[in-house]
N, C-alpha and C positions, 0 to 999 in steps of 0.2 A: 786541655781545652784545644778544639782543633780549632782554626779561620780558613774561612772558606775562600775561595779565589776566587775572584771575579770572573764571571764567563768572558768571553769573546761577545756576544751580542748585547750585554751590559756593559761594554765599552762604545758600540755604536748607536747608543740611542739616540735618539734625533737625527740621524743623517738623513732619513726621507725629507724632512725637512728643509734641510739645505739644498737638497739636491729640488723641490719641487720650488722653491723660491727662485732659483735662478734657469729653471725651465721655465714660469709664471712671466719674468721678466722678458726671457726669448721672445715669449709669445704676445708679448704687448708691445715690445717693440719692431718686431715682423709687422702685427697688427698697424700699428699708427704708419711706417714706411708705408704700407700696402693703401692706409686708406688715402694719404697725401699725392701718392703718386698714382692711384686711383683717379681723384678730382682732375691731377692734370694730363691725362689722358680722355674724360670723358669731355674736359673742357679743350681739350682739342681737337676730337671728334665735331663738338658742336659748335667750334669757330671756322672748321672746314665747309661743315653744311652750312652755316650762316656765308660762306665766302663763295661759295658752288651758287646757293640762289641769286647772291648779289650779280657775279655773274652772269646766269641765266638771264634774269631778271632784265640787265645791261643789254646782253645780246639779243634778247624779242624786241626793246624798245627800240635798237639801233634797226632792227631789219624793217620796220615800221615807220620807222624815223629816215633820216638820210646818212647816210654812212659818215658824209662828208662835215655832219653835224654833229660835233665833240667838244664844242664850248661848257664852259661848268654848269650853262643854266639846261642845257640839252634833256631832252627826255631820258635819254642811254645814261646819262651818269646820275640824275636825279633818283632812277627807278634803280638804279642798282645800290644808292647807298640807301635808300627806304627799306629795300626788303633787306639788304644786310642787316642793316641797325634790328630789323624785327625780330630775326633770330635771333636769338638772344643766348651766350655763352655761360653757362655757371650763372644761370636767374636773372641777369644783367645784360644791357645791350650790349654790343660789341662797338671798340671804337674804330669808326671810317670817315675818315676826311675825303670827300669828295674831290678836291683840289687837288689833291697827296693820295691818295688810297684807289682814285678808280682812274686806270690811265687806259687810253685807244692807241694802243699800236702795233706795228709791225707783226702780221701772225708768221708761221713759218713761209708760208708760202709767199710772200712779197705784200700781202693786200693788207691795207689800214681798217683792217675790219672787225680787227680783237678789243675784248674788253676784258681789262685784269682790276679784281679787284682783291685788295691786300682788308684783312680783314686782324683788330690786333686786340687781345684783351693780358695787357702789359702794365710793370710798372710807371715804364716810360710814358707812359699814355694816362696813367691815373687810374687804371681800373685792372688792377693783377687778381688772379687766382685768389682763394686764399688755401693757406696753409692751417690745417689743424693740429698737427700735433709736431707740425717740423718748429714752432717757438718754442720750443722743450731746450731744443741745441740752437736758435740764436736766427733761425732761419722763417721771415713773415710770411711770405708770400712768392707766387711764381708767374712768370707768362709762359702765356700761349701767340702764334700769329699763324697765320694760314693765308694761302692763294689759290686764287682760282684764275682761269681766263676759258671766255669763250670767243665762238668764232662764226662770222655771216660769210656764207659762200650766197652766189648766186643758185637758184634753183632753175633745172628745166625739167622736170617731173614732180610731181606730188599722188601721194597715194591718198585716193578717198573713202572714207568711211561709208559703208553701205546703206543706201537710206533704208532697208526692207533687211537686212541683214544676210540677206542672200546675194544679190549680187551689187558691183560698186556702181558709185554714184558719174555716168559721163560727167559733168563739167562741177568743176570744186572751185570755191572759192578759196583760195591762197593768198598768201602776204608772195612775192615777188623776191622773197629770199627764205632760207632758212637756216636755221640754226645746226649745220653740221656737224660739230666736230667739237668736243670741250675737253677739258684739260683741269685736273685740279691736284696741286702739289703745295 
């Protein structure tokens, strides 16, 4: 009676097995990093642009307004935390404290004619990110915060819009400043 020996590849069966269960796992959690840190990159994309308009927003109503006029009830800081708050961060407004979040000062050049506004979607504030699959390991939620500032020079030129679209218009009405120069980090 002869016995047969075992091959070599009836010793390995099931190893694709193993080997595709811990490739499966790689790839889910590649997946879940990618998509947590996904949200908080688009959510801070979209707390920039909500901090860029608030901005904006800030510096038209200041050139419109009086520069010297930076009280909380002011047009410049009312208008800038309206349109912040409207963009809205990961579905959600963002938080701006008027009082705290939208300050007039000092731009580079010496003049009081900047408006910054600080734009936050944080723990700290009550309203964070959230996290999908970062509760696996212990981790809820995350912030974001962005700034932006703009800035009023005086104008002594304006380019006008053509009323015939061939040639410009002699006399434009303008606002007596304009919004030069922004800045958002």
């Amino acid at each position: 009676m002869t016995t047969r020996q075992p091959t070599p590849a009836a010793n390995e069966r099931g190893a694709i097995l193993v080997h595709v269960a811990f490739a499966l796992l790689a790839v889910m959690a590649l997946s879940a990093v990618v998509t947590d840190f996904g949200v908080l990159w688009v959510g801070r994309r979209q707390a920039q642009n909500s901090a860029d308009a608030g901005a904006l927003a800030g510096v038209i109503a200041l050139a419109f307004d009086s520069p010297s006029s930076v009280t909380d009830t002011a047009a410049a800081r009312q208008s800038a935390a309206t349109v912040a708050q409207r963009n809205f961060v990961w579905g959600q407004a963002p938080s701006v404290v008027p009082e705290t979040d939208i300050t007039f000062g000092p731009c580079p050049d010496g003049v009081n004619t900047c408006v910054r506004v600080d734009v936050f979607r944080d723990q700290a504030r009550g309203n964070p990110l959230p996290m999908y699959f970062g509760r696996l390991i212990g981790l809820e939620a995350q912030g974001v915060r962005a700034t932006a500032t703009g800035m009023v020079q005086p104008a002594n030129a304006t380019r006008c819009t053509p009323r015939d679209n061939t040639t410009p218009s002699p006399i434009c009405s303008a606002p007596p400043a304009c919004v030069s120069q922004y800045w958002s980090g």
